[in-house]
C-alpha positions as CSV (number, residue, x, y, z in Angstrom):
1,X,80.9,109.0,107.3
2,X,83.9,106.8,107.8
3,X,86.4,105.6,106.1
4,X,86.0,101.9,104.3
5,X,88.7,99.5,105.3
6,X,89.6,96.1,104.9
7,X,90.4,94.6,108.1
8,X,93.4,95.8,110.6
9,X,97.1,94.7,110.5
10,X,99.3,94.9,114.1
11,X,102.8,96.3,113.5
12,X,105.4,93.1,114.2
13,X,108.4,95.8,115.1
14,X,109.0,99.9,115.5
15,X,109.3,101.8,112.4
16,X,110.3,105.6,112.0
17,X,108.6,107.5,109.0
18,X,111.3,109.0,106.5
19,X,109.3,111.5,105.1
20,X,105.4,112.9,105.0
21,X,103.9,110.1,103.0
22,X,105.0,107.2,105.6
23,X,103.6,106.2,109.2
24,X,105.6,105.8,112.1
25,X,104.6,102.8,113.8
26,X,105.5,101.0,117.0
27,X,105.4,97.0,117.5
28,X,102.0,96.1,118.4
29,X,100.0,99.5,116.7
30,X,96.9,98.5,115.1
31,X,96.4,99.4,111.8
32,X,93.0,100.0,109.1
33,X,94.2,99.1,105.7
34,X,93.2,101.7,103.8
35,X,94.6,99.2,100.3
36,X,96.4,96.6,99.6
37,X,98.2,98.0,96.2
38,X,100.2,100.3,97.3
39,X,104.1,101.1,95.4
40,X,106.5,98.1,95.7
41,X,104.7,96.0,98.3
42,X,103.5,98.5,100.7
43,X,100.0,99.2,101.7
44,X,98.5,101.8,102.7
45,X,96.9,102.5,106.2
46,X,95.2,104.5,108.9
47,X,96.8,105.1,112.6
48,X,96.1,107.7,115.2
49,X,93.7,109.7,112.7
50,X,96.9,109.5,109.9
């Protein structure tokens, strides 16, 4: 089946993952929000199959 998420987020600017457990993004990637509590703020999401 597919993955349950809770709505999309579009990236606002470029960022470069620093290590295996971060997404690289570029401004206006679409994102599925996998969760919303993820460590110190961040959430954690879905791009290109990732």
């Amino acid at each position: 089946g597919s993955t349950k998420y809770f709505g999309t987020a579009k990236a606002r600017y470029d960022f470069c993952a620093r290590d295996r457990s971060e997404l690289s993004l570029k401004e206006g990637d679409i994102i599925k929000i996998l969760n919303k509590k993820g460590q110190q703020g961040w959430w954690r999401g879905e791009i290109y199959g990732r």
